[in-house]
C-alpha positions in Angstrom: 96.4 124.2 119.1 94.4 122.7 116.3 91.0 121.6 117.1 90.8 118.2 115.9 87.4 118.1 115.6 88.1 120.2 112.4 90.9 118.3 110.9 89.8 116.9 107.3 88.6 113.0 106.8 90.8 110.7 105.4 88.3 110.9 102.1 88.6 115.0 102.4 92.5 114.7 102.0 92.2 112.0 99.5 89.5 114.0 97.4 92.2 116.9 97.7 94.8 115.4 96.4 93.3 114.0 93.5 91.2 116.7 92.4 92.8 119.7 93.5 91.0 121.9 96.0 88.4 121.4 99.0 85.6 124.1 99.5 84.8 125.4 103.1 82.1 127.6 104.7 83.1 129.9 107.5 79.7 130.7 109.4 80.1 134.1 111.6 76.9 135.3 113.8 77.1 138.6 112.6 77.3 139.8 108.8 81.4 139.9 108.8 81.9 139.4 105.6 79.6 142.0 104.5 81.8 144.2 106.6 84.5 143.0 104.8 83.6 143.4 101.2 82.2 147.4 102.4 85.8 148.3 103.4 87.0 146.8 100.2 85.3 149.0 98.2 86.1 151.8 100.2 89.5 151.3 99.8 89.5 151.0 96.3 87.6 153.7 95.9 90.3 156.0 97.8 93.4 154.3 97.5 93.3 151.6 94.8 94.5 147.9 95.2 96.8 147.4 98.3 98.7 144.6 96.9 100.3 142.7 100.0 98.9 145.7 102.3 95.5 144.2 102.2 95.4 142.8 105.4 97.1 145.0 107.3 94.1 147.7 105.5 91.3 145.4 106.4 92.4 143.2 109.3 89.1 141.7 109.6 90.3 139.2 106.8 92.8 137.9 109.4 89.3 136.3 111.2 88.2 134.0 108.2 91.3 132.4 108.3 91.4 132.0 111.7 88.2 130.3 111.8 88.2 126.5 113.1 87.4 125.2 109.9 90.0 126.7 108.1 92.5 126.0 110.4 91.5 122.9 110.7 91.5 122.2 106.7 95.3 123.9 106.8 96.8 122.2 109.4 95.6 118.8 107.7 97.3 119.7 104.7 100.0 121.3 105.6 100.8 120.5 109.2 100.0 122.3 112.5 103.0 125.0 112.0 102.0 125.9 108.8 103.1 129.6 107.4 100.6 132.6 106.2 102.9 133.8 103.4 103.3 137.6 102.9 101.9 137.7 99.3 98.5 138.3 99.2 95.9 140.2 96.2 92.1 141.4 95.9 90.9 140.2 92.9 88.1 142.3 91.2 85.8 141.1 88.4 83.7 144.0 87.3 80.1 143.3 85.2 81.0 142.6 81.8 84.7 141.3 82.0 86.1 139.1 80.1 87.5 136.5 82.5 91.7 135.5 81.7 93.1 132.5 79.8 94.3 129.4 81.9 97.4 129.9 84.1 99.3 128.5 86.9 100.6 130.8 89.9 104.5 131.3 90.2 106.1 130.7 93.6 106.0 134.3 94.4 109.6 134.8 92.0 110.9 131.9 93.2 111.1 129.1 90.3 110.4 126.5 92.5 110.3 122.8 91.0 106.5 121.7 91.2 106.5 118.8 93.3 103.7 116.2 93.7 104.2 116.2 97.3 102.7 119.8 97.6 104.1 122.0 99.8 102.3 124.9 99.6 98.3 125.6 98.6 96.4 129.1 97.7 92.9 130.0 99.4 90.4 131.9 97.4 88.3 133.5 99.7 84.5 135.6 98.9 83.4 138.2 100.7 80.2 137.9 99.2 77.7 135.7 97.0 79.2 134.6 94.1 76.9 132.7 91.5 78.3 130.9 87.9 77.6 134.3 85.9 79.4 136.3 88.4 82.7 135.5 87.1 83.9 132.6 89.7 87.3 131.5 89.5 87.6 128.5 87.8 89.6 125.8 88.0 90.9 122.4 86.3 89.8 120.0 88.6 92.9 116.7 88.3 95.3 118.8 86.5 97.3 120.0 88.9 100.2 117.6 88.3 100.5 118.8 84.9 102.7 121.6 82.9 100.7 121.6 80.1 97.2 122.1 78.7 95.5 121.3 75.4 95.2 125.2 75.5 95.4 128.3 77.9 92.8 129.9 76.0 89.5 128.5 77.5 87.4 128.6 74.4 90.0 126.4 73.1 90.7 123.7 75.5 88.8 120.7 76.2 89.6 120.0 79.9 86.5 120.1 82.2 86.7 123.2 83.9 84.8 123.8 87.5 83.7 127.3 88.3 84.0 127.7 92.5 81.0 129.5 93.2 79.9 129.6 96.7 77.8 132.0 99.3 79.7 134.6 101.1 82.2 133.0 103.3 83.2 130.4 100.9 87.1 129.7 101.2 88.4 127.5 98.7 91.8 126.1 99.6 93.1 124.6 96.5 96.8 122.8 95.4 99.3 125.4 94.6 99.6 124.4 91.2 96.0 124.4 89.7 95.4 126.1 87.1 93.2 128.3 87.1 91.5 132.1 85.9 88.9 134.6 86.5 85.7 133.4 84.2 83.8 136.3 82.1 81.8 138.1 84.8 77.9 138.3 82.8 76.1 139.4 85.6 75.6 142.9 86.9 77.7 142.6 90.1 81.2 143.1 91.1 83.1 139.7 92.1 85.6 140.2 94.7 88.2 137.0 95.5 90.7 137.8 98.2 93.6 135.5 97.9 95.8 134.0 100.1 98.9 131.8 100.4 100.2 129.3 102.7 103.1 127.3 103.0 104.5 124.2 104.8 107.0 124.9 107.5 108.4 121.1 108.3 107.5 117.6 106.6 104.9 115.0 107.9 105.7 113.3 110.3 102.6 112.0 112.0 99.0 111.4 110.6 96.6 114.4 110.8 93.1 113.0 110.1 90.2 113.5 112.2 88.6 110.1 112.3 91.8 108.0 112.7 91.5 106.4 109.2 95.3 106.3 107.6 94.4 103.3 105.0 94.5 104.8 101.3 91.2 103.9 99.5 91.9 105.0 95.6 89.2 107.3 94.0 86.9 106.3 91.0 88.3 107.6 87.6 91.7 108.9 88.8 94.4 108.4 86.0 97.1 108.4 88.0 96.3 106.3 91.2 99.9 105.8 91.6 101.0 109.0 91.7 97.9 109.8 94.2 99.3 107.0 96.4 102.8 108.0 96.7 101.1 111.8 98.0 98.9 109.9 100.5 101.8 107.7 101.8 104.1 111.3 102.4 101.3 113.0 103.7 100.2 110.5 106.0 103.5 109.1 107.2 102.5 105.6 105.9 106.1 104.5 105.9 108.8 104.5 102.7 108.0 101.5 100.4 111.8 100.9 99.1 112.6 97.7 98.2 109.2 96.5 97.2 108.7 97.1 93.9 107.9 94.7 91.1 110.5 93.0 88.9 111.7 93.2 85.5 110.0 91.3 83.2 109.6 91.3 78.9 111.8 94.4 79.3 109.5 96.6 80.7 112.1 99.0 82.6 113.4 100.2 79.2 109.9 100.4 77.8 108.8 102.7 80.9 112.1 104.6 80.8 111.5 105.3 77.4 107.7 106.5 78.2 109.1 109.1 80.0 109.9 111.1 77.2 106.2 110.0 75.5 104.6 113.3 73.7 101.7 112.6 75.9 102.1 113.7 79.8 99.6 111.5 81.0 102.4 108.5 79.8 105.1 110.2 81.6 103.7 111.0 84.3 102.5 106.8 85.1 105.8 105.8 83.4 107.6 107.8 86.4 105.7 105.8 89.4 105.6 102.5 87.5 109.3 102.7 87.7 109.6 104.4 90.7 107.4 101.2 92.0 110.2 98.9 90.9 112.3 100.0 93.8 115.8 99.9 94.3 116.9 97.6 91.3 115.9 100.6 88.5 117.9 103.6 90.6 120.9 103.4 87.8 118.4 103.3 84.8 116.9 106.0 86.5 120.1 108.5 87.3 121.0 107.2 83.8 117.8 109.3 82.7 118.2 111.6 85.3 121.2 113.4 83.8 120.0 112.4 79.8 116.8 114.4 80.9 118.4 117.1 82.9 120.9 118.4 80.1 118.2 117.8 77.4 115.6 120.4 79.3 117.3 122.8 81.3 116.9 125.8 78.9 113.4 124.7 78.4 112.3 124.6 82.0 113.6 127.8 82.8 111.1 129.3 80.3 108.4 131.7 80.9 105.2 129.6 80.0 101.7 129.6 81.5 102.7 127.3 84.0 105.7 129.1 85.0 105.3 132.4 84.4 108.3 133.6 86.2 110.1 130.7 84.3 110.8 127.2 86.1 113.3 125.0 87.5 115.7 122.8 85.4 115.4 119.7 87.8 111.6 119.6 86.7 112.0 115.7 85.7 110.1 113.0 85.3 112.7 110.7 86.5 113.2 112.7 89.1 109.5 112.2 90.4 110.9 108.4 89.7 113.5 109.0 92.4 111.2 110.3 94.7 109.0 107.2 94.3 111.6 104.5 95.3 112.8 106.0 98.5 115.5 105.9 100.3 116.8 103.7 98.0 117.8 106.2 96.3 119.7 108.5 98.0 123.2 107.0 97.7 123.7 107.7 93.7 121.7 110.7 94.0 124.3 112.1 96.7 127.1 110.7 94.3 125.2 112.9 91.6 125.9 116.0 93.3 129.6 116.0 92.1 128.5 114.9 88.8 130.1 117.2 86.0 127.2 118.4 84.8 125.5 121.4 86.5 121.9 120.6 85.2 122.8 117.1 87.0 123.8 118.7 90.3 120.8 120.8 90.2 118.5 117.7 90.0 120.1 115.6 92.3 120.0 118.7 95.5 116.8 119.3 94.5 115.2 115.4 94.3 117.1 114.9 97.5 115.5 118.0 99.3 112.3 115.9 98.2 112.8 113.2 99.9 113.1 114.9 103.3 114.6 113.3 106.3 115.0 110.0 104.2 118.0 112.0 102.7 119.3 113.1 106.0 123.0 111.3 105.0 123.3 114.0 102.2 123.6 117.0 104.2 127.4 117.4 104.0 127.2 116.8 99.9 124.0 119.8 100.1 126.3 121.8 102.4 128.8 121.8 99.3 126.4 122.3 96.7 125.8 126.1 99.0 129.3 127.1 97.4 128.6 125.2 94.0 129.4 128.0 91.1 126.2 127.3 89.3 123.8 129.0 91.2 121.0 126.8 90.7 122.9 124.1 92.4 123.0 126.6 95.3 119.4 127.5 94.8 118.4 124.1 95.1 120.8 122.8 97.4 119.3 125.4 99.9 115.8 124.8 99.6 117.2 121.4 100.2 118.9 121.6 103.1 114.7 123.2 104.4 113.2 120.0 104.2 115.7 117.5 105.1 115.8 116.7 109.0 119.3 117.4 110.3 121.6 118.5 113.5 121.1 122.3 113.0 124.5 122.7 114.1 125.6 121.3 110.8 123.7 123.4 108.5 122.9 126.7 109.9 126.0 128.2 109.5 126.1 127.2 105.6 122.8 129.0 105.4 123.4 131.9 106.9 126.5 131.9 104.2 124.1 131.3 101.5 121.9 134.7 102.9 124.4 136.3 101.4 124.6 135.2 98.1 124.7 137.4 95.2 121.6 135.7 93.4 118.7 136.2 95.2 117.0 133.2 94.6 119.3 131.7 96.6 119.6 133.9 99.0 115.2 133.6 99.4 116.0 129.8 100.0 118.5 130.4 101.9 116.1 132.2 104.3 113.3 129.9 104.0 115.2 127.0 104.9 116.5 128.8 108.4 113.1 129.5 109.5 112.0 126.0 108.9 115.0 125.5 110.6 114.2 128.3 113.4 117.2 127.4 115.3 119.6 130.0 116.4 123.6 129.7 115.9 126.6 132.4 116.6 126.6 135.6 114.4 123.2 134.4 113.3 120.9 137.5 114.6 123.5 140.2 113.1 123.3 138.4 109.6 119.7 137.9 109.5 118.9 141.8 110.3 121.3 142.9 107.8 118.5 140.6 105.4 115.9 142.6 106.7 116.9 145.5 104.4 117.7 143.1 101.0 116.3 144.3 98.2 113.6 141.4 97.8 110.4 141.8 99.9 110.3 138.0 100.5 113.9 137.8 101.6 113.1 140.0 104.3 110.0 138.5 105.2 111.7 134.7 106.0 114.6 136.5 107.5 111.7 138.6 110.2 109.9 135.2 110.5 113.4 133.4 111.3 114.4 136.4 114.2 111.2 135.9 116.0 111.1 131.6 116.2 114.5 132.9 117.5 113.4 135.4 120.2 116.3 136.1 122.1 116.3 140.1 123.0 118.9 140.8 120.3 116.5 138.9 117.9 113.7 141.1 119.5 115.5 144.5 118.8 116.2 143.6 115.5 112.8 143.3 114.7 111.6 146.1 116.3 114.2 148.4 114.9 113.1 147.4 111.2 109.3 147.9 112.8 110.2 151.2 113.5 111.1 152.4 109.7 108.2 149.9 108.4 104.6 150.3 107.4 103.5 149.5 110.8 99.9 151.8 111.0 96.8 150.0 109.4 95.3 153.3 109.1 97.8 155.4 108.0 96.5 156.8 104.7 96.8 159.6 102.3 93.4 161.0 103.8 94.7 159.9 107.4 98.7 160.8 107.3 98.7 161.2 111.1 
């Protein structure tokens, strides 16, 4: 149980939203963190980096993030139930490095579409001290929403960049899409960051702000107030504003449609919630642009860039972000979309309806279909979907447990995910989900564990504690310490 004495403010969550991250002090009474960065080094010394192992090598880390604050500062954001993912990574800055150019964070080889309505955030967490010539991680405070930069290299770009210094302790929780990179490290010390990754595990449905406050109170400077607004209203449960847009007048629907594909992102990016504003009377301009956009950039989302390293997701749209704006209003001709001809199309409509959430709850039998689509970004999108749209489980369990098995395993990781959002149990469900626990992706297996213990019947129990048995279960198991 969250203590709500350390949820965040209405202003924290505000401030988060709009400029990306939220710093927070964890305060032990004894020097943990110093305990913390000496086993690092130790480790490194003997073994190297751990990659995921870290915390099960130093499971003292598993304490800051357990710490009220924290908690507190997670929960807000991403709901009580919220989900420590398995990916996790010490980052060293030695004296004299360089620093990196600007990047964003893949979905851990998932190729996610990178909503507005975050559901997932990274936390940056120092074991020690770290001052502005140390090498901090900095970031690019308000440019989360974007894909693009005036340039990744940082002596180039003209952004305003905010290193995320802080005494030991310091855990920065920041939106999953920031960019970000190591600065030069000038100083004489090593710079450790430890980071971490949470995700979502249902959608908003209640306010979570300490003080009571759910009235949205916009922020000096920010360039996209809309699009701040329409994060505040999900987040905080503020109701769906279909049907109370503005009306057409001197043409400006075709104007904004046409802003959407404006050389500068700033313009799309307002041009999507000024329509999406409009409400219900611009959905078939919109879908119009949905599927001119959708077969216009599928090959170039799926790109490797810096802000998809691992390449993206063909329904990244701007009129998709449109969609999302108006509501429920939209969810009739985006569930009529789903048998469009076009596979780009398809793609876009599962995944703006797996957006929406439980405002989409009438397209579950159309997201059930897209699960045997042949494209298999239909299914990849489809199953994420069919996560975050509140449904009878007895409807759409079985589908994905079909989908677990897909050949392509980015469906089958959605697939997975969705269930344990899910975290219901269905007939045949336990055998299928341990037969995931040996797939050849890391994640798969990790959503397919989490799904079998929400389960917990004893077959669900001796699943897990067969695939215990043949795991890396001993923290200090070594090369030096074999047995």
């Amino acid at each position: 149980m969250v203590d709500k004495a350390y949820l965040l403010s209405g202003e924290e969550i505000r401030d988060f939203i709009v400029n990306g991250y939220i710093q927070i002090q964890t305060d032990f009474p004894t020097d943990l963190h110093g305990d913390i960065y000496q086993q690092i080094e130790e480790m490194l010394a003997k073994e190297g980096n751990p990659g995921n192992n870290l915390l099960p090598r130093i499971p003292d880390i598993q304490r800051v993030f357990e710490h009220p604050k924290v908690c507190g500062a997670l929960s807000s954001l991403l709901g009580p139930d919220y989900l420590m993912h398995p990916h996790r990574y010490c980052h060293l800055n030695t004296p004299g490095g360089d620093g990196q150019t600007w990047h964003k964070d893949d979905y851990i080889f998932d190729q996610k579409v990178r909503h507005h309505r975050f559901r997932w955030v990274m936390a940056f967490y120092y074991p020690q001290d770290v001052t502005e010539d140390m090498g901090p991680t900095g970031i690019l405070p308000r440019r989360q929403y974007y894909n693009t930069l005036s340039d990744t290299n940082p002596t180039q770009s003209i952004e305003r960049e905010q290193a995320l210094c802080g005494k030991a302790g310091t855990v920065t929780i920041v939106n999953f899409d920031s960019w970000h990179r190591a600065t030069a490290n000038r100083s004489d010390k090593k710079r450790y960051m430890l980071k971490f990754q949470f995700t979502r595990m249902s959608e908003p449905s209640q306010p979570l702000l300490s003080n009571g406050h759910t009235n949205w109170g916009p922020l000096d400077g920010d360039e996209h107030p809309a699009l701040s607004r329409h994060v505040w209203d999900w987040l905080s449960q503020s109701g769906d504003r279909s049907g109370q847009g503005a009306s057409d007048t001197n043409g400006s629907v075709s104007k904004l449609t046409a802003a959407l594909q404006d050389t500068d992102e700033s313009v799309r990016l307002n041009a999507a919630y000024a329509l999406g504003g409009m409400g219900e009377s611009v959905v078939p301009e919109l879908m119009q642009s949905l599927r001119a956009e959708a077969e216009a950039l599928a090959e170039k989302n799926v790109a490797h860039t810096a802000a998809n390293p691992q390449g993206g997701n063909p329904a990244d749209l701007y009129s998709s972000q449109a969609l999302t704006e108006v509501g429920q209003s939209s969810v009739p001709t985006l569930i009529s979309a789903l048998g469009d001809a076009s596979w780009p199309t398809r793609a876009a409509a599962a995944d703006t309806l797996g957006n929406l959430g439980s405002l989409a709850e009438e397209a579950v039998p159309g997201l059930i279909q897209g699960l045997r689509d042949e494209n298999s970004w239909v299914r990849r999108n489809a199953a994420e979907a069919l996560g975050t749209v509140a449904a009878p489980p007895d409807e759409i369990v079985p589908a994905l447990m079909g989908g677990s098995n897909d050949s392509e395993m980015l469906v089958r990781l959605n697939a997975v995910m969705a269930l344990a959002k899910i975290g219901q149990s269905a007939d045949g469900i336990v055998p299928t989900l341990a037969g995931r626990l040996n797939d050849e992706d890391r994640y798969v297996r990790f959503y397919s564990a989490t799904v079998l213990r929400q389960i917990g019947t004893p077959e669900a129990q001796n699943a897990l504690w067969d695939d215990l048995l043949t795991s890396r279960w001993c923290p200090i198991t070594t090369a030096e310490n074999p047995y």
